[in-house]
NUROZA-223483 format. One record per atom (N, C-alpha, C, CB): x, y, z; atom name; residue number from 1; chain. Coordinates in pm, 1 decimal. Atoms other than C-alpha are relative to their C-alpha. Glycine has a CB too. Example, Ala and Ser with C-alpha at 12.3 -4.5 7.8 and 13.67 -1.06 7.14 Angstrom:
! NUROZA-223483
+----------+----------+----------+------+-----+-----+
!       c1 !       c2 !       c3 ! atom ! seq ! mol !
+----------+----------+----------+------+-----+-----+
!     89.0 !   -119.0 !      0.0 !    N !   1 !   A !
!   1230.0 !   -450.0 !    780.0 !   CA !   1 !   A !
!     90.0 !    120.0 !      0.0 !    C !   1 !   A !
!    -99.2 !      2.7 !    124.6 !   CB !   1 !   A !
!    -82.0 !   -119.0 !     -6.0 !    N !   2 !   A !
!   1367.0 !   -106.0 !    714.0 !   CA !   2 !   A !
!    -77.0 !    109.0 !     73.0 !    C !   2 !   A !
!     41.4 !     46.2 !   -141.5 !   CB !   2 !   A !
+----------+----------+----------+------+-----+-----+
***
This chain:
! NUROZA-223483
+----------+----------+----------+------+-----+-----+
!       c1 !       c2 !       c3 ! atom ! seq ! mol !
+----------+----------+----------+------+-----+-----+
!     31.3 !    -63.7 !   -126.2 !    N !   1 !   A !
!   -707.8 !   -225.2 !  -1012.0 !   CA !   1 !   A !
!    113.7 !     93.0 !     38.0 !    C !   1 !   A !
!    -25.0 !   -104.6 !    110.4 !   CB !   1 !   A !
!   -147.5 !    -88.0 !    -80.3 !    N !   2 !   A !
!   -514.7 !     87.9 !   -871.8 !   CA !   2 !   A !
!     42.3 !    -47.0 !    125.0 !    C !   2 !   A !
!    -25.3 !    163.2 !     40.0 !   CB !   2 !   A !
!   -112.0 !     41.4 !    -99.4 !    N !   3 !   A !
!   -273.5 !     26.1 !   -631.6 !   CA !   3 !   A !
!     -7.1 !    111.2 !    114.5 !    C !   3 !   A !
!    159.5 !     -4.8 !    -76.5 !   CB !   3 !   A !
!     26.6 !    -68.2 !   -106.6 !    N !   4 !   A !
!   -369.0 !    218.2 !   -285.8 !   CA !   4 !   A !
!    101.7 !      2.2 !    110.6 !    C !   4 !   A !
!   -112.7 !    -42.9 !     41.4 !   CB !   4 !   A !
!   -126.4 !     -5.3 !   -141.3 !    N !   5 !   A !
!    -75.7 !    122.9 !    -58.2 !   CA !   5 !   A !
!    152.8 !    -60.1 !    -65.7 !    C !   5 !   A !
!    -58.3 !   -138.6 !    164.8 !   CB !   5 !   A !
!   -152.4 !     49.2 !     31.2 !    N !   6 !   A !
!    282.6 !     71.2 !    -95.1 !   CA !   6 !   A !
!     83.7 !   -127.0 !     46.3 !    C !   6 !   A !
!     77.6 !     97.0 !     45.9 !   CB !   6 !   A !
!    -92.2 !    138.4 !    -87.8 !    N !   7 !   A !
!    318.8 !   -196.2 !    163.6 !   CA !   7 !   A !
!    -69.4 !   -107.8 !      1.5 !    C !   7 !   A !
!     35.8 !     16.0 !    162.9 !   CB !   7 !   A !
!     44.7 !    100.3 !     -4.4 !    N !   8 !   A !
!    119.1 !   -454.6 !     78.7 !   CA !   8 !   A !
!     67.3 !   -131.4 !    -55.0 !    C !   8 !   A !
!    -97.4 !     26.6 !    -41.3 !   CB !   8 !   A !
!    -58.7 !     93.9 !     48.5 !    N !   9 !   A !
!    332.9 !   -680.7 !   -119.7 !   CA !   9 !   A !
!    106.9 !     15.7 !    108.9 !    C !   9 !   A !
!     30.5 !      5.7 !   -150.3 !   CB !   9 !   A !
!    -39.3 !     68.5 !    -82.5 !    N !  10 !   A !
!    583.1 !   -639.1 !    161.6 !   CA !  10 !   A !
!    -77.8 !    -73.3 !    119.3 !    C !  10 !   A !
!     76.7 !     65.4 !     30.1 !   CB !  10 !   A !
!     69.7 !     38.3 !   -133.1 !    N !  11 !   A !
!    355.1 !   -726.8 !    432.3 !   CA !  11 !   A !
!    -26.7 !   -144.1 !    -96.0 !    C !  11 !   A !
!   -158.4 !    116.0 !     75.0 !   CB !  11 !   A !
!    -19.6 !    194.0 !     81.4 !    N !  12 !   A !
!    281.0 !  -1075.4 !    186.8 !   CA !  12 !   A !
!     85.7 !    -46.0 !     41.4 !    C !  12 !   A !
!     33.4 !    -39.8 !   -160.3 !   CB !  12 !   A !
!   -129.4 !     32.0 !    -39.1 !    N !  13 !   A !
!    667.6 !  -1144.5 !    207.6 !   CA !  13 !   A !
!     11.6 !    -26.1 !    101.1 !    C !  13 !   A !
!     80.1 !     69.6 !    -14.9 !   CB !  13 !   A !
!    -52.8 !     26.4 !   -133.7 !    N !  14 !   A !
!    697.6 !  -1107.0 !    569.5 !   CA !  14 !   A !
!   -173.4 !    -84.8 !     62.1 !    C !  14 !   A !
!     67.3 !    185.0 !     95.1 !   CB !  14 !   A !
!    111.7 !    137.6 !    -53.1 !    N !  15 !   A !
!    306.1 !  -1312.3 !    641.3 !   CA !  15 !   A !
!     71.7 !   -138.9 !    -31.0 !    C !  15 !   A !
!   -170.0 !     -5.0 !   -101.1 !   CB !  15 !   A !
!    -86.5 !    190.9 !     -2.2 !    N !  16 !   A !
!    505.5 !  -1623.3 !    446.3 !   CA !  16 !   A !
!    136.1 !     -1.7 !     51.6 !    C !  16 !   A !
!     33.0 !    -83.2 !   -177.3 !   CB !  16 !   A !
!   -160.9 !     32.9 !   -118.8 !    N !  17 !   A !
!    846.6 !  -1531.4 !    618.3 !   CA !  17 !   A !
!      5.0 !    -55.3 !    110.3 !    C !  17 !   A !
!     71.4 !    111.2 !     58.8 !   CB !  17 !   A !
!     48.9 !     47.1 !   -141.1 !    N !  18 !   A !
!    650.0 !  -1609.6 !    947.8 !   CA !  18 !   A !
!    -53.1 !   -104.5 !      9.6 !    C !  18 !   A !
!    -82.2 !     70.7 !     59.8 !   CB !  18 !   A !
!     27.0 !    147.7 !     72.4 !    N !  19 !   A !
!    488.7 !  -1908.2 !    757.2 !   CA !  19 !   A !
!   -175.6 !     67.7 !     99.6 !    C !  19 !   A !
!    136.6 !   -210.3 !     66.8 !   CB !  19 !   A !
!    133.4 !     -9.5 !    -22.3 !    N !  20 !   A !
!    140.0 !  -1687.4 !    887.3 !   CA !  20 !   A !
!   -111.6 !    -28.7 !   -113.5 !    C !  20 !   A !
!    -12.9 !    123.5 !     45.5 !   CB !  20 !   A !
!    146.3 !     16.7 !     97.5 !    N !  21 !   A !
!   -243.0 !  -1740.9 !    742.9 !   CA !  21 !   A !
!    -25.9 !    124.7 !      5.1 !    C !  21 !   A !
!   -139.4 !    -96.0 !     50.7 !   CB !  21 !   A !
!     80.8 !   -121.1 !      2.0 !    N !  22 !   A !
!   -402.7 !  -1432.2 !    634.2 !   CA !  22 !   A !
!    -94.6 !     -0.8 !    119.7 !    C !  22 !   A !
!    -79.2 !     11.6 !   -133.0 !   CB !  22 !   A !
!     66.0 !     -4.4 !   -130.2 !    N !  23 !   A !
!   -618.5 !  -1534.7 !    934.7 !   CA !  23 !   A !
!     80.6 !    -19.5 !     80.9 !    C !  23 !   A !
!    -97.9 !    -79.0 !     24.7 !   CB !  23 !   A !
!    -69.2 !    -60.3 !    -94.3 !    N !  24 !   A !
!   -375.8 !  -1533.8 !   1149.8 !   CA !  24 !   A !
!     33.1 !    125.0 !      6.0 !    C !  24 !   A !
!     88.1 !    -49.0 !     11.6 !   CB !  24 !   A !
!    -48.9 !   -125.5 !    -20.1 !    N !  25 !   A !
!   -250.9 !  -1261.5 !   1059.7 !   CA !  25 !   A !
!   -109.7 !    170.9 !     46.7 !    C !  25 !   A !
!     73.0 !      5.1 !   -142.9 !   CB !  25 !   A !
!    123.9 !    -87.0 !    -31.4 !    N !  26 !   A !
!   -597.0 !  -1071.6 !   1060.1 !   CA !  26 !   A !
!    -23.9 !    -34.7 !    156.6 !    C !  26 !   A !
!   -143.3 !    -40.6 !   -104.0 !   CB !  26 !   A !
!    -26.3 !     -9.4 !   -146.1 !    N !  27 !   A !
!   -593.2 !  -1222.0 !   1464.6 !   CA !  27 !   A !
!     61.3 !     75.8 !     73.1 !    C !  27 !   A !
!     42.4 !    -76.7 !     35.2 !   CB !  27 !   A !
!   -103.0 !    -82.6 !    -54.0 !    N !  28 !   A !
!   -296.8 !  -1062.9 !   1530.2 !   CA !  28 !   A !
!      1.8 !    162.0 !    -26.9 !    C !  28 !   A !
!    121.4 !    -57.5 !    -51.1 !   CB !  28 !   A !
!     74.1 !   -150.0 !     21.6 !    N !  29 !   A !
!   -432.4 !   -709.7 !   1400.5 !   CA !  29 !   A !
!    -83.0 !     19.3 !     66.1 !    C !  29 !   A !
!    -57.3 !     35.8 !   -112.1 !   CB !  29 !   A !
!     93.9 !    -34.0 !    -93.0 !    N !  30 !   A !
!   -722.6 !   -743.8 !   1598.4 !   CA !  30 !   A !
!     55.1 !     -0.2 !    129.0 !    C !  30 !   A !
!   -108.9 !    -81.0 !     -6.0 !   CB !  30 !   A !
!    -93.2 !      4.4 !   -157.4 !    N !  31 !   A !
!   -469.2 !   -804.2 !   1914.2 !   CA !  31 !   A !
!     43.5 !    147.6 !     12.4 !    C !  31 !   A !
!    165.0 !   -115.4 !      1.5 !   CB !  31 !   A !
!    -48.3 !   -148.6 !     16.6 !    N !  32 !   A !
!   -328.2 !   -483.4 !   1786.7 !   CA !  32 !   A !
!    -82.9 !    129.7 !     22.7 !    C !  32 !   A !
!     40.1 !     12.6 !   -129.9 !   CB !  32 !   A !
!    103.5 !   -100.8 !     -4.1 !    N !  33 !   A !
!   -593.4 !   -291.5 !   1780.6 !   CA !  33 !   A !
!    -74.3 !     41.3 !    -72.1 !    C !  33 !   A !
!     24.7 !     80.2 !     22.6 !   CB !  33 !   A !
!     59.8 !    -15.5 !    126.3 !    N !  34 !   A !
!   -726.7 !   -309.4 !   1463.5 !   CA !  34 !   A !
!   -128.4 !    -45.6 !     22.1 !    C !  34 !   A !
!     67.1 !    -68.8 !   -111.0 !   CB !  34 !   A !
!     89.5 !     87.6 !    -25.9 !    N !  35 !   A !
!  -1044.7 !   -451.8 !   1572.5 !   CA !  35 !   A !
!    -76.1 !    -66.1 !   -132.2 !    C !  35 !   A !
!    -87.1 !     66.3 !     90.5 !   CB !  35 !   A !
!    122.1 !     45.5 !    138.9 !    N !  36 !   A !
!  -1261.1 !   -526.2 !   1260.7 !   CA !  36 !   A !
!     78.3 !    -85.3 !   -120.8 !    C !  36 !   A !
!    -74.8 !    169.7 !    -95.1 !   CB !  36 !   A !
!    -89.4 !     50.5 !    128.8 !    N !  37 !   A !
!   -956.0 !   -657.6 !   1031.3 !   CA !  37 !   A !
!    -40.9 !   -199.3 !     40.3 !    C !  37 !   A !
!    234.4 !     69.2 !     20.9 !   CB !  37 !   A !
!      7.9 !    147.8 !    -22.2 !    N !  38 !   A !
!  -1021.1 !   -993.2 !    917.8 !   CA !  38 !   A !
!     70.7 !    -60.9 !   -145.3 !    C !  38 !   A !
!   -175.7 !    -53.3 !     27.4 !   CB !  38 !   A !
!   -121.7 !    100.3 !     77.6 !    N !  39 !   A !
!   -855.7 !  -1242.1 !    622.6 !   CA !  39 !   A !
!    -31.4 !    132.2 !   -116.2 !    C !  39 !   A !
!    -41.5 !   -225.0 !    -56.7 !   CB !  39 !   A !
!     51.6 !   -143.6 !    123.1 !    N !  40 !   A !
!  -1055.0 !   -967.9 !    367.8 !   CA !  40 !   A !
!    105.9 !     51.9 !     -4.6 !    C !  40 !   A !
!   -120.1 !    130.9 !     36.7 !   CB !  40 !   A !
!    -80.2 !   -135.4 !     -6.9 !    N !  41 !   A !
!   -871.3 !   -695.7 !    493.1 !   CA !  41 !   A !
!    154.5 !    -21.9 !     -1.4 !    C !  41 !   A !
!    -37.8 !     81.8 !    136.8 !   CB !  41 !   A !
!   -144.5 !      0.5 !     60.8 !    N !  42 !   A !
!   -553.4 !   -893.4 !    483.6 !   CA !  42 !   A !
!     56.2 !    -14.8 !   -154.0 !    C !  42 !   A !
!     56.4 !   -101.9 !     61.0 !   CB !  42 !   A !
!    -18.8 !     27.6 !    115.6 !    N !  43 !   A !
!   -577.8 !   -983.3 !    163.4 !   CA !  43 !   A !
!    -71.9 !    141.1 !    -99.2 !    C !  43 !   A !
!    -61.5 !   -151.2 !    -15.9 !   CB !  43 !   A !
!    -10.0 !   -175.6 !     68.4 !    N !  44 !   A !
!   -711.7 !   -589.5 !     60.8 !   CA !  44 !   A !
!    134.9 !     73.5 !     27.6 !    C !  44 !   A !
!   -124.9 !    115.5 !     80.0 !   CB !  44 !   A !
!   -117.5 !    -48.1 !    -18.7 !    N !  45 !   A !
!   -421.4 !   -491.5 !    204.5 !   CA !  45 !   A !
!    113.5 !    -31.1 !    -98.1 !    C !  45 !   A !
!     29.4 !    -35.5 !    116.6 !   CB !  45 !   A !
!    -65.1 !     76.4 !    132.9 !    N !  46 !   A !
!   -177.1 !   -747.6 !     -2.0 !   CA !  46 !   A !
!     -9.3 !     57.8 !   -113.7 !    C !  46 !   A !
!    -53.4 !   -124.9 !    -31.9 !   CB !  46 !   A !
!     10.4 !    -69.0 !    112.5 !    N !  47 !   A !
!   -321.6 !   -645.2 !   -321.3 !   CA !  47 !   A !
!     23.5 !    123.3 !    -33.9 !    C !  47 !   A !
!    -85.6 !    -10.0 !    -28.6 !   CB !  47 !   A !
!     -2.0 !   -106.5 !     15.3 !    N !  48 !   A !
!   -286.3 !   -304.5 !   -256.1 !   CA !  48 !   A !
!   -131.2 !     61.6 !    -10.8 !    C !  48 !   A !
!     73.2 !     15.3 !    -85.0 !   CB !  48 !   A !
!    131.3 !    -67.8 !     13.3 !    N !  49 !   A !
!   -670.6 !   -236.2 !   -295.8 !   CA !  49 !   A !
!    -29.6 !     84.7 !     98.2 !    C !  49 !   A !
!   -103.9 !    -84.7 !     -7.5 !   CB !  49 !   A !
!     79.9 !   -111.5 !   -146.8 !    N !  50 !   A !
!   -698.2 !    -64.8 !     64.3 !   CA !  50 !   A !
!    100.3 !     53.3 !     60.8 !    C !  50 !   A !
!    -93.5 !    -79.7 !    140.4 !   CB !  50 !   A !
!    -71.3 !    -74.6 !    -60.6 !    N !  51 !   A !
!   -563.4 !    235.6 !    155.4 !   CA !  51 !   A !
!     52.9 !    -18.2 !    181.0 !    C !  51 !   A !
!    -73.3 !    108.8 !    -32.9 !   CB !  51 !   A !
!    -44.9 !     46.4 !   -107.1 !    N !  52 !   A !
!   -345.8 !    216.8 !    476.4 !   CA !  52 !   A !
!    -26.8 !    162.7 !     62.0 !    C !  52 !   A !
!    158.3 !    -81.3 !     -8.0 !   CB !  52 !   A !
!    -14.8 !    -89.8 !   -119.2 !    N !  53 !   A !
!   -386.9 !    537.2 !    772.3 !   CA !  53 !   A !
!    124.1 !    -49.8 !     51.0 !    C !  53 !   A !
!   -120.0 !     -3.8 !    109.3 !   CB !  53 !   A !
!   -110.4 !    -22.4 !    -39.9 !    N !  54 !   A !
!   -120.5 !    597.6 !    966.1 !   CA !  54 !   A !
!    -62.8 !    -85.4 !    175.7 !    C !  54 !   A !
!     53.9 !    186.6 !    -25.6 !   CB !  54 !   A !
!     73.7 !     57.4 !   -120.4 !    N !  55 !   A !
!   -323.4 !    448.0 !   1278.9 !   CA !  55 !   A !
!      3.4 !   -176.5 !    -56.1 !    C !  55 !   A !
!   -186.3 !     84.5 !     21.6 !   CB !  55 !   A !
!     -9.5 !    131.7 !     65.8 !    N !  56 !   A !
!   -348.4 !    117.8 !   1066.6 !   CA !  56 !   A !
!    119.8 !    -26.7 !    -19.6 !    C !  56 !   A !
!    -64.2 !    -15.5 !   -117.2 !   CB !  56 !   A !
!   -114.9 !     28.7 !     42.5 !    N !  57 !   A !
!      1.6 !    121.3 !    954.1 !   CA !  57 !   A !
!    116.9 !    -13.3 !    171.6 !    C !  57 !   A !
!     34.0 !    134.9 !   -127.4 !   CB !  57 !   A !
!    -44.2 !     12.6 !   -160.5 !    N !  58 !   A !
!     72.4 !    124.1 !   1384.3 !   CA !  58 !   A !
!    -28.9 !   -153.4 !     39.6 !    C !  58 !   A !
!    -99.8 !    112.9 !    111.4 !   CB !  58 !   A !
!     20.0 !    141.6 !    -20.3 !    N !  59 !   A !
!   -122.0 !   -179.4 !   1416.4 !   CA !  59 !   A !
!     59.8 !   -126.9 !   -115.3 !    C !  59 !   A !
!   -153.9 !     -5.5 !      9.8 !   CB !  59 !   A !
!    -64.6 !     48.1 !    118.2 !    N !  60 !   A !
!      6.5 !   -353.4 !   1115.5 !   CA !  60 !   A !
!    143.3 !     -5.9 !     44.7 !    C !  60 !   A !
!    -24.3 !     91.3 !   -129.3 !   CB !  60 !   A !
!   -128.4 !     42.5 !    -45.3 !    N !  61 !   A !
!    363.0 !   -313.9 !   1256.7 !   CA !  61 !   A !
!      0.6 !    -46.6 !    166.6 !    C !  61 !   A !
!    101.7 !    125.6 !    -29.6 !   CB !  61 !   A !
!    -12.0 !     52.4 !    -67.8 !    N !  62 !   A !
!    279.2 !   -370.7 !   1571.1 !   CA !  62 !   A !
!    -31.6 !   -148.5 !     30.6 !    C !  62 !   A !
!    -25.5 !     65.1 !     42.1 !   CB !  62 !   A !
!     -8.0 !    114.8 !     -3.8 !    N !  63 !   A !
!    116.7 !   -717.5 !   1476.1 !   CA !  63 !   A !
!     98.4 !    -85.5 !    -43.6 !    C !  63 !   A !
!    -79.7 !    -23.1 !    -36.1 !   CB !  63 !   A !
!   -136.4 !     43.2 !     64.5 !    N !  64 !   A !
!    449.7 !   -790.5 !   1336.7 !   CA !  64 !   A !
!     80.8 !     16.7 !    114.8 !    C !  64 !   A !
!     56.4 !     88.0 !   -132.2 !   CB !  64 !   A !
!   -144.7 !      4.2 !   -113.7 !    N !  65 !   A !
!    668.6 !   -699.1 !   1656.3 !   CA !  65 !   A !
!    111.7 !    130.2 !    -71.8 !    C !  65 !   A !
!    106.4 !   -207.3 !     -9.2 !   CB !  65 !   A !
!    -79.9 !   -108.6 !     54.1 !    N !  66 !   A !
!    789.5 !   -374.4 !   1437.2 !   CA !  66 !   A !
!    -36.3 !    125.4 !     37.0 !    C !  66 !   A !
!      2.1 !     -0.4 !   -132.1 !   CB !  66 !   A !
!     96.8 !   -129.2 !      5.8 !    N !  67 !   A !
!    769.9 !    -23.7 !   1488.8 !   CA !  67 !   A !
!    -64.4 !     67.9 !   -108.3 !    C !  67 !   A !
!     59.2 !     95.7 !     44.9 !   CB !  67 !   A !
!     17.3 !    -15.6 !    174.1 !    N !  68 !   A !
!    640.9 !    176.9 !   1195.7 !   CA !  68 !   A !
!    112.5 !     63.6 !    -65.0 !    C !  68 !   A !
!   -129.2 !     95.2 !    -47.1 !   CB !  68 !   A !
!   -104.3 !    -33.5 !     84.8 !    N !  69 !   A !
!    930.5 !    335.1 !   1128.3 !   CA !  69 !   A !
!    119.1 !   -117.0 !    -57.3 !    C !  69 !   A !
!     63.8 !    106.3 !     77.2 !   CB !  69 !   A !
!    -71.0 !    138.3 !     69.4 !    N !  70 !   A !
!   1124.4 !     -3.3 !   1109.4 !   CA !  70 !   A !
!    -76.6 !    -57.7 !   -123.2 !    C !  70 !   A !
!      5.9 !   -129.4 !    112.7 !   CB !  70 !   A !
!     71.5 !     11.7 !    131.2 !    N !  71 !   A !
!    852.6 !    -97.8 !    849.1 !   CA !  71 !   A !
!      5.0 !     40.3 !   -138.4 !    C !  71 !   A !
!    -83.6 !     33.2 !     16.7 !   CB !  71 !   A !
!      0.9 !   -104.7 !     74.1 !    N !  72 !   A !
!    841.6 !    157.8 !    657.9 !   CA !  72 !   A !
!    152.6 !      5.0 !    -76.7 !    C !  72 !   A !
!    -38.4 !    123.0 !     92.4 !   CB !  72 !   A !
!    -68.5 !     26.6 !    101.3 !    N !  73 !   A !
!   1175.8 !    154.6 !    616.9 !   CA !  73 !   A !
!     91.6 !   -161.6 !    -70.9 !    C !  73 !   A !
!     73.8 !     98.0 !     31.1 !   CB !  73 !   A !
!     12.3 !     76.9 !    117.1 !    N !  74 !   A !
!   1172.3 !   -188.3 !    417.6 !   CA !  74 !   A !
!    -23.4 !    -12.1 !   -108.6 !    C !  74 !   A !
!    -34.7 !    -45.4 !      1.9 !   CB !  74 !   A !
!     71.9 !    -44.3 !    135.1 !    N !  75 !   A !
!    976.5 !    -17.7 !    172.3 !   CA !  75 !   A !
!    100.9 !     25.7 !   -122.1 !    C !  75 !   A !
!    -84.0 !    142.0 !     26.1 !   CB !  75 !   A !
!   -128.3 !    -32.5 !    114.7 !    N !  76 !   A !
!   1192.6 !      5.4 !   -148.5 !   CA !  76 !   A !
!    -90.8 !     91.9 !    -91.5 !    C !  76 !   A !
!     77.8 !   -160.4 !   -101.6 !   CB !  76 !   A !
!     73.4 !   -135.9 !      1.2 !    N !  77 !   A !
!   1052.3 !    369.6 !   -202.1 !   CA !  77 !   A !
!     16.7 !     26.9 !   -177.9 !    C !  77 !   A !
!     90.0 !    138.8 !    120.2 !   CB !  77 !   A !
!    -20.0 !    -78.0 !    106.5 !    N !  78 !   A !
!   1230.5 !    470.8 !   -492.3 !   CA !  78 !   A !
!    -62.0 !   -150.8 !   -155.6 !    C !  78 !   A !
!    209.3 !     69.4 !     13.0 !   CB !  78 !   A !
!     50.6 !     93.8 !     26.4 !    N !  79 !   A !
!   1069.2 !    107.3 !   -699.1 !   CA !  79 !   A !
!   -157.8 !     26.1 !    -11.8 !    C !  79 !   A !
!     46.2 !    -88.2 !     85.4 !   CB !  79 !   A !
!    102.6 !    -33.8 !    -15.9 !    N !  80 !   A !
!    750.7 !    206.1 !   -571.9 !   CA !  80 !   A !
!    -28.5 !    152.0 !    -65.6 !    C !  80 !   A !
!    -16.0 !    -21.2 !    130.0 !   CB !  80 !   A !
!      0.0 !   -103.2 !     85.6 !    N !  81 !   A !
!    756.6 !    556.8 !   -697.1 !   CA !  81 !   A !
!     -8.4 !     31.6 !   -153.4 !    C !  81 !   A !
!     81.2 !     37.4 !     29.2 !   CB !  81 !   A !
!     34.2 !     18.2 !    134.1 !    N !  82 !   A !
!    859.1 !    457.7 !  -1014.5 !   CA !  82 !   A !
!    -86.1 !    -90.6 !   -142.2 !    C !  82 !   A !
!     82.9 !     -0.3 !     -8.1 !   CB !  82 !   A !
!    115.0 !    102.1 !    115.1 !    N !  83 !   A !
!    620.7 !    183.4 !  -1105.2 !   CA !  83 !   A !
!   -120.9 !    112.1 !     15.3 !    C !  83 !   A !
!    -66.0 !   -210.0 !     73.4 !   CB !  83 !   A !
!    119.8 !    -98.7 !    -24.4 !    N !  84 !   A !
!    317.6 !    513.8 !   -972.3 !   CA !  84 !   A !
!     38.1 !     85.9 !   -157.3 !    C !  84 !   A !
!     13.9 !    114.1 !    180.8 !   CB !  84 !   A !
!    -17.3 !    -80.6 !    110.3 !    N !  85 !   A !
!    504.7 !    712.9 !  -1232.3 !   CA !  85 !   A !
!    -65.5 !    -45.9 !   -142.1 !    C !  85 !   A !
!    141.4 !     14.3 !    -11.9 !   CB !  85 !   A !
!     29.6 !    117.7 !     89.1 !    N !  86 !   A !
!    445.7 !    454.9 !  -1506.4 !   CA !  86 !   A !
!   -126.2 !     -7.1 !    -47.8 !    C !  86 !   A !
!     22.2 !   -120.3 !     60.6 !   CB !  86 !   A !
!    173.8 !     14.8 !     43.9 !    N !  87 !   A !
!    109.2 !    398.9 !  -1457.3 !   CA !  87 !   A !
!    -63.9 !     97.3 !     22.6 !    C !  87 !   A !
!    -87.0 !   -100.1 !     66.7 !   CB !  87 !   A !
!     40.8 !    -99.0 !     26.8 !    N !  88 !   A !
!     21.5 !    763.1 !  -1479.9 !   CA !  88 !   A !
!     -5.5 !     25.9 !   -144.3 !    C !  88 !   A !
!     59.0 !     75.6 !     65.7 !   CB !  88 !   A !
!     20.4 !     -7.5 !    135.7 !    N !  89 !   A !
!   -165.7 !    826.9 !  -1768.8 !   CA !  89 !   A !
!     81.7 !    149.3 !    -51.3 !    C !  89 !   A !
!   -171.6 !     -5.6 !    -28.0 !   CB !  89 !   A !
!    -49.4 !   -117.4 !     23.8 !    N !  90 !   A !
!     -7.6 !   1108.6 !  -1968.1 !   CA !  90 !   A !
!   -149.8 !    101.9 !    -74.9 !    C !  90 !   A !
!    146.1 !    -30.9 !   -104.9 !   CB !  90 !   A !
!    126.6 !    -56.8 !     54.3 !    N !  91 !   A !
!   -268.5 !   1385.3 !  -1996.2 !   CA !  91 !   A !
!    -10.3 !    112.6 !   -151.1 !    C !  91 !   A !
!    -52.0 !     79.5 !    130.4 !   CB !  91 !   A !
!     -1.1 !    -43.1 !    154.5 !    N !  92 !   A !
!   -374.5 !   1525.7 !  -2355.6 !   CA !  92 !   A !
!     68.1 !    112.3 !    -27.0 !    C !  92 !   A !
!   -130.4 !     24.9 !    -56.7 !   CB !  92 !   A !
!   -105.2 !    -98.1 !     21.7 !    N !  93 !   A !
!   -178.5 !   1800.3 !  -2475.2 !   CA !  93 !   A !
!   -116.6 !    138.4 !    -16.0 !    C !  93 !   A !
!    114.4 !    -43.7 !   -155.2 !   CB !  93 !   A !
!    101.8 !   -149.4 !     17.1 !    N !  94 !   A !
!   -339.1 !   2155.3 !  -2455.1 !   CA !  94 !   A !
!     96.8 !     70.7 !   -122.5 !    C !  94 !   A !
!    -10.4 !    128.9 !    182.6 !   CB !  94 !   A !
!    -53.5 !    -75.3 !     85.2 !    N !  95 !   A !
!   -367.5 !   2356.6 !  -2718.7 !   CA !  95 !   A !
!    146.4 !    102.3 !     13.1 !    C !  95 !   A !
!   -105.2 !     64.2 !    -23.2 !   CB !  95 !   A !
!   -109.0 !   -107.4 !    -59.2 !    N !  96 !   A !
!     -7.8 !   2603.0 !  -2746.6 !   CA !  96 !   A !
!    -55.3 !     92.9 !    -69.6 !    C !  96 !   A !
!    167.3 !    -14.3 !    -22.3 !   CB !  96 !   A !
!     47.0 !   -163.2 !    -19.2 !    N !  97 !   A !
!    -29.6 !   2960.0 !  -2727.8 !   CA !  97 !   A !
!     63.0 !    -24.1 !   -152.8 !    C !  97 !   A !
!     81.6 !    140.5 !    146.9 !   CB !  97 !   A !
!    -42.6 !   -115.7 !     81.3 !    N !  98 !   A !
!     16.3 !   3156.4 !  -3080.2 !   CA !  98 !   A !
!     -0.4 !   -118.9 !   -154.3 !    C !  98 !   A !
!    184.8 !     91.4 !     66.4 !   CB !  98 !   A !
!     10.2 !     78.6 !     79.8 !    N !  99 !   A !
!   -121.0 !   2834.0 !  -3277.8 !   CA !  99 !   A !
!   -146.0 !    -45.6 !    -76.9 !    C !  99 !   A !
!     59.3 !    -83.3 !     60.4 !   CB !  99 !   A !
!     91.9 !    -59.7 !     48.4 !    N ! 100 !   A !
!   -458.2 !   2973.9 !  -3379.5 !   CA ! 100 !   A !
!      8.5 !     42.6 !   -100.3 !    C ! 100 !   A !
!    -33.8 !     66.9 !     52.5 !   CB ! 100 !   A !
!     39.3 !   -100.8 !    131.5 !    N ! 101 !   A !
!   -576.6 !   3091.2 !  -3695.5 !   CA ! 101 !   A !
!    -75.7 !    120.6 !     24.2 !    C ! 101 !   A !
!    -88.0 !    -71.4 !   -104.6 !   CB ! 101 !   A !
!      5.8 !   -126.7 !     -1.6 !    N ! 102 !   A !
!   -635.4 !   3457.2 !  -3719.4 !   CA ! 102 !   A !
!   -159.4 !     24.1 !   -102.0 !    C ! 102 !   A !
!    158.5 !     63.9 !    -60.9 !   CB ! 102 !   A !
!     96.2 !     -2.3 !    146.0 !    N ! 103 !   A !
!   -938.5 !   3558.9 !  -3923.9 !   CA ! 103 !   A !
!    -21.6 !    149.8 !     -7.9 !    C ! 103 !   A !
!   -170.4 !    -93.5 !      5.1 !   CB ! 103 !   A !
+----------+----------+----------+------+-----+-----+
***
């Protein structure tokens, strides 16, 4: 499965730092403002399967007691970057110029 968000494995870390349930924690998103998030969506999140908005990534720190920029920066960016690199396929090689046969 591709990997859609960057912060889902921290947001894991800090649900068992708090010793929360994915349903709790999906409560406390809906407090936020997230209305519709439920254990699913915490656990799409986690995996990385579901892309985060910037409106989501508000409620998400705010059910934490964070802002998003305190969040955000937990992220260990340059880790994340380079495992995306990684799992970019490398694409086929195009023909080079002046490597034609002539007829």
């Amino acid at each position: 499965m591709k990997q859609r968000n960057f912060i889902g494995r921290l947001l894991g870390r800090k649900r068992d730092q708090l010793d929360w349930s994915q349903d709790f924690f999906a409560d406390r998103l809906q407090l936020a403002g997230w209305h519709n998030a439920t254990r699913s969506t915490v656990s799409k999140i986690e995996d990385g399967s579901l892309r985060i908005d910037l409106i989501q990534l508000y409620y998400i720190a705010t059910a934490l007691g964070l802002s998003p920029g305190d969040l955000l920066a937990e992220i260990d960016w340059r880790n994340q970057v380079e495992r995306m690199i990684c799992s970019m396929k490398t694409p086929p090689m195009a023909e080079a110029y002046g490597n034609h046969s002539k007829k």
